[in-house]
C-alpha positions as CSV (number, residue, x, y, z in Angstrom):
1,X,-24.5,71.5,34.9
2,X,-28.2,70.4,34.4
3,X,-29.2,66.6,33.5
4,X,-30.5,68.2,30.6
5,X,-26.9,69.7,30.0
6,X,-25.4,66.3,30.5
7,X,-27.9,64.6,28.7
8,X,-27.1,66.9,25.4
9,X,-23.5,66.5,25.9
10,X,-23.4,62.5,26.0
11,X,-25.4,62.4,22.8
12,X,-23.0,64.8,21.2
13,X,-20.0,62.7,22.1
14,X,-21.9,59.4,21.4
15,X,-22.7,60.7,17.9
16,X,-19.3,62.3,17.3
17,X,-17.6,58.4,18.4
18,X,-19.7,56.9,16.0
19,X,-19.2,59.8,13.1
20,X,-16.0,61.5,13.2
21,X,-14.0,58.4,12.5
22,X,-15.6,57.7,9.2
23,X,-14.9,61.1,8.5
24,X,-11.2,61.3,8.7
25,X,-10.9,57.8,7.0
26,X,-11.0,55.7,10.1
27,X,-13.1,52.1,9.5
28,X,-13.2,49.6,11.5
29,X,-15.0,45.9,10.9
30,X,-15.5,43.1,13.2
31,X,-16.9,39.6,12.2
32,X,-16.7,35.7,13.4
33,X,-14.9,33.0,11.1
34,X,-14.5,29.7,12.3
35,X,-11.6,27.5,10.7
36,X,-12.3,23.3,10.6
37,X,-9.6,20.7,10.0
38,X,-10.5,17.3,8.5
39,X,-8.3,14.6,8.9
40,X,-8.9,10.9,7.7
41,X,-8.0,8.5,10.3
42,X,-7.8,4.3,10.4
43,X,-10.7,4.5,12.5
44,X,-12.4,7.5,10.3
45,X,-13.0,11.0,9.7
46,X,-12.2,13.6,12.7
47,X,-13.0,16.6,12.3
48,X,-12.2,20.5,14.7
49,X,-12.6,23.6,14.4
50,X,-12.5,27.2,16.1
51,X,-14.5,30.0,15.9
52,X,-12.0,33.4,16.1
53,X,-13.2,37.2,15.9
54,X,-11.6,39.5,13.4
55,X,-11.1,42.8,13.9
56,X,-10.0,44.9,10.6
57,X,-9.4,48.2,10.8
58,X,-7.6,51.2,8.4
59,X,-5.8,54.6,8.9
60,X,-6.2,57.1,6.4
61,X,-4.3,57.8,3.6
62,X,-2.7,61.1,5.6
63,X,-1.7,60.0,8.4
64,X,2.1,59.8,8.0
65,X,3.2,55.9,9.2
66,X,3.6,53.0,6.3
67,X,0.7,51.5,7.5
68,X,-1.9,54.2,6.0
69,X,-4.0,53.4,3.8
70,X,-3.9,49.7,4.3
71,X,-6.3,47.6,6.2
72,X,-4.7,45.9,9.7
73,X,-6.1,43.3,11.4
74,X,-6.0,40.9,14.7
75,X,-7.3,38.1,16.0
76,X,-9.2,37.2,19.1
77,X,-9.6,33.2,19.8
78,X,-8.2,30.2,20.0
79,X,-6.4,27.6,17.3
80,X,-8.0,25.1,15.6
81,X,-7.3,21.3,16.0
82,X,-8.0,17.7,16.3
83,X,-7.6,14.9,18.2
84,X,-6.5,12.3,15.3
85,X,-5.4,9.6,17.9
86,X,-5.9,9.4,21.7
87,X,-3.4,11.9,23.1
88,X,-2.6,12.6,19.5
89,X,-3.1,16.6,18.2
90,X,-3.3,18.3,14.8
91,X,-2.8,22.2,16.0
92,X,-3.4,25.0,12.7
93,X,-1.7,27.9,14.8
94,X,-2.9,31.6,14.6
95,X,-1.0,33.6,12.1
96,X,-0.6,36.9,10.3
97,X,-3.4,34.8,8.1
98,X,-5.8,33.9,10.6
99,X,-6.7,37.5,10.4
100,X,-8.1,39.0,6.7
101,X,-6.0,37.7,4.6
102,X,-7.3,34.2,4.4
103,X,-10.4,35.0,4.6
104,X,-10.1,37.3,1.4
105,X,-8.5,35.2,-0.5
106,X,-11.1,32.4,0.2
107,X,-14.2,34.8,-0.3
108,X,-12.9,36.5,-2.7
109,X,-16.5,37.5,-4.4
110,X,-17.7,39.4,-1.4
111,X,-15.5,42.4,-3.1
112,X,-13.3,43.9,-5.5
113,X,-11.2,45.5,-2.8
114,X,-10.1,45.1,1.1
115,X,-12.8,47.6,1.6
116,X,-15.4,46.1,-0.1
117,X,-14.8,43.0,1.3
118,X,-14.1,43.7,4.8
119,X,-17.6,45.8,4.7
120,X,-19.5,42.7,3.3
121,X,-17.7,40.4,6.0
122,X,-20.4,41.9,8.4
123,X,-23.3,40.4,6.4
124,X,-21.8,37.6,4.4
125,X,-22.3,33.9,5.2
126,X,-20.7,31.3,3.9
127,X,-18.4,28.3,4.0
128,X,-15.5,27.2,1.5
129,X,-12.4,24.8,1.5
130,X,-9.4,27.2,1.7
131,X,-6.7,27.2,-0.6
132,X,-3.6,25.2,-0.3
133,X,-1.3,28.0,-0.4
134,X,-3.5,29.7,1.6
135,X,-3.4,26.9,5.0
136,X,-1.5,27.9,8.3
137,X,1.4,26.3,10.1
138,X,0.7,22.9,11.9
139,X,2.5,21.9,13.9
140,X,2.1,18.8,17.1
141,X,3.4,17.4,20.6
142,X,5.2,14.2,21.2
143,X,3.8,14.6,24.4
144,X,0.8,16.7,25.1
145,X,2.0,17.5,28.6
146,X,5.2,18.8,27.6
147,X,5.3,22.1,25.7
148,X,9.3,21.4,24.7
149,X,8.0,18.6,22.1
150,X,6.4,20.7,19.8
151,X,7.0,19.8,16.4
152,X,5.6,21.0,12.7
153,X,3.8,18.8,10.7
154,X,3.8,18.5,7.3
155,X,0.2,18.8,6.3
156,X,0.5,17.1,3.1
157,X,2.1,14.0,4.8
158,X,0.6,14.2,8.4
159,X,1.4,9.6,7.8
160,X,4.9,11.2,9.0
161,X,4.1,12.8,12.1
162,X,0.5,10.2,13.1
163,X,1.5,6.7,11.7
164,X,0.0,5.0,8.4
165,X,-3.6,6.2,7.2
166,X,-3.4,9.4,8.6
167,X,-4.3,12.6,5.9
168,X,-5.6,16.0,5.8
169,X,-8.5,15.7,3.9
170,X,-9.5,20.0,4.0
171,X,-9.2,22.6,5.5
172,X,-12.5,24.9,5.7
173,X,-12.9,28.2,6.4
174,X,-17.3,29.7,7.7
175,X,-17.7,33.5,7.8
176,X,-20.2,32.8,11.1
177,X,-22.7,33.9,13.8
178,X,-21.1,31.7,15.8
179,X,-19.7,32.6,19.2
180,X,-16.0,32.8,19.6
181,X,-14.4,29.4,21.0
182,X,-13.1,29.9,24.2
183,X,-11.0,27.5,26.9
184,X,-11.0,24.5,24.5
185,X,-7.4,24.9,23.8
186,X,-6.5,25.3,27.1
187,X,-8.3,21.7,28.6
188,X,-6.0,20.2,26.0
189,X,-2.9,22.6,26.9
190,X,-3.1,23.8,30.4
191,X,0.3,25.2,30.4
192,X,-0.1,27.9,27.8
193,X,-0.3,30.3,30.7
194,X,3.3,30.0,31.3
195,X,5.0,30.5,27.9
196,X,2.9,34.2,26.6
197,X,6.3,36.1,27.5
198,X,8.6,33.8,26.5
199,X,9.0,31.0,23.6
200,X,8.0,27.3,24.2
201,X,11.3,26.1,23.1
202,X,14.8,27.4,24.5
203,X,15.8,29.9,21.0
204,X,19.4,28.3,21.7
205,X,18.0,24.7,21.5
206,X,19.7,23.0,18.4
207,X,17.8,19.8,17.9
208,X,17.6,20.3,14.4
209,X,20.2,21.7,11.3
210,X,19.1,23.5,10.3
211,X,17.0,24.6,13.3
212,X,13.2,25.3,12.7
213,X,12.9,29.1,13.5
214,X,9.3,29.0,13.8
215,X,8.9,26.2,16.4
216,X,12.0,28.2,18.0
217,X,10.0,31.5,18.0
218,X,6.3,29.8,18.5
219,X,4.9,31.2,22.1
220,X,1.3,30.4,23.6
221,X,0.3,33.0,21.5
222,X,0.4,30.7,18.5
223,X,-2.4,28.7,20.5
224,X,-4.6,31.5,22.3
225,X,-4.8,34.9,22.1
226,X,-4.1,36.8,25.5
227,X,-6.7,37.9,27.7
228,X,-9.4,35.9,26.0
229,X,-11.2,34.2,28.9
């Protein structure tokens, strides 16, 4: 086979990777949004974020598996947080909503449809405060260094968890050029390497009634995606 040959054949196969797809309803859409906690403090405003990449994607209406039709997503990053006190975090895990969901519901003029708005993600920029209804699960350590002391916080009475003059003031959500956040989780919890395979806390653990099946089920996962970094 010639270069020529070879040359003509990678072109073909480039276009047809690019082309077929779309053809037999196959999208896909990728874009940066970058989530920011604000939390008011004795000693003032504090304020972190992460910047995540989405990846959206749909199968066509005729493939035969529930999830034709409908537009999937996942999530490469890391969770937000804050440092509200000295050895004190605010975690917003990563959740089925990290992915489109949230950021639908918050832009919700980019489009009248998942399609729509999933194809104007690419272009749109923008920043909005997100939706009560519409925030992710917080949750905290007693201590940092222990991944067994994860607790959930309640983020309309964080006073509970961090002491007196502690709120969440907002939660924002930035459709964003900005790069994806990576290892800042991880200087804060250099453990989550241990616990991707298996939950932070024993399932069988009963230290609450009723027990919390989400902190029971929560894995490094919640924290940082795997193989990021």
């Amino acid at each position: 086979m010639t270069r020529r040959t070879i040359a003509i054949w990678a072109a073909i196969l480039l276009a047809a990777w690019f082309l077929v797809p779309p053809l037999f309803g196959f999208r896909g859409w990728e874009w940066h949004q970058k989530l920011v906690l604000e939390v008011e403090t004795p000693s003032g405003i504090k304020r972190g974020g992460s910047t995540v990449e989405i990846h959206a994607r749909t199968e066509p209406n005729w493939l035969p598996i529930s999830a034709a039709g409908g537009i999937q997503s996942y999530v490469k990053g890391e969770s937000a947080f804050v440092e509200v006190a000295p050895g004190k975090y605010l975690f917003a895990i990563l959740d089925y909503a990290s992915g489109t969901d949230r950021a639908f519901s918050t832009f919700p003029e980019v489009g009248t449809d998942g399609y729509r708005r999933a194809s104007a993600m690419k272009t749109f920029r923008g920043t909005r405060v997100v939706a009560r209804d519409k925030y992710p699960d917080f949750v905290t350590f007693d201590d940092i260094s222990n991944p067994k002391s994860i607790k959930r916080v309640d983020p309309d009475n964080l006073s509970a968890t961090f002491g007196p003059g502690v709120a969440l003031k907002g939660v924002t959500l930035t459709i964003t050029d900005e790069p994806v956040t990576d290892s800042a989780v991880e200087k804060v919890l250099p453990w989550l390497a241990d616990f991707y395979t298996v939950p932070l806390v024993n399932p069988n653990q009963r230290t609450q009634n009723p027990p919390d099946l989400l902190i029971r089920s929560i894995t490094s996962g919640a924290f940082k995606t795997k193989g990021q970094g």
